[in-house]
C-alpha positions as a printed Julia matrix, in Angstrom:
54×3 Matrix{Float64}:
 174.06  253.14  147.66
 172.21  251.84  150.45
 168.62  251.32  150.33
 165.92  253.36  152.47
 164.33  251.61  155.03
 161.62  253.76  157.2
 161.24  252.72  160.85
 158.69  254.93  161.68
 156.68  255.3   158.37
 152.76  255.18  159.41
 150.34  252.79  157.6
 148.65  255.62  155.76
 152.03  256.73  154.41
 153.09  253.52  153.48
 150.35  252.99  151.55
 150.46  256.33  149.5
 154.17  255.34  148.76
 152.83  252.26  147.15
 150.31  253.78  145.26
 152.72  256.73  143.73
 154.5   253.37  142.8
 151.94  252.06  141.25
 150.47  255.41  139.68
 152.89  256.72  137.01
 153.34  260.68  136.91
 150.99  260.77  140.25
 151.84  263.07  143.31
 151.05  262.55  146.54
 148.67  265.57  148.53
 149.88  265.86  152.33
 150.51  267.97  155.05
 153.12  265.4   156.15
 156.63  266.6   155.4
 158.03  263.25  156.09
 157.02  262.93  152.28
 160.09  265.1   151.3
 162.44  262.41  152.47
 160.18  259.1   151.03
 161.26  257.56  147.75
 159.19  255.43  145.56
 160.96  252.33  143.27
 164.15  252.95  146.11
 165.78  256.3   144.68
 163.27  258.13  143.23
 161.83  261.46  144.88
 157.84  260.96  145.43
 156.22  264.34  143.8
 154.38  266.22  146.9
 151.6   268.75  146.32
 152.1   270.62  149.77
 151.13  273.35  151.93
 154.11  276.14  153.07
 154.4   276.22  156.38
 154.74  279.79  157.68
């Protein structure tokens, strides 16, 4: 299984992946839907608290 590796992944974003990392059971409040397709620890999914779009 090959390992993510974002190319464009902003500062800001970066850093909220980090801290769900660091943060057990956290979730991450956007309006970025990038965050669907960011893991945290490599594989696993990064819970999103996020707005429908319409």
């Amino acid at each position: 299984m090959s390992i993510p590796i974002y190319q464009d992944i902003t500062d800001e974003a970066a850093c909220l992946v980090r801290m769900s990392e660091q943060i057990s059971d956290s979730a991450v409040c956007t309006l970025n839907n990038d965050f669907r397709a960011y893991r945290k620890e490599k594989m696993v999914v990064i819970p999103v608290i996020m707005a429908e779009l319409k």
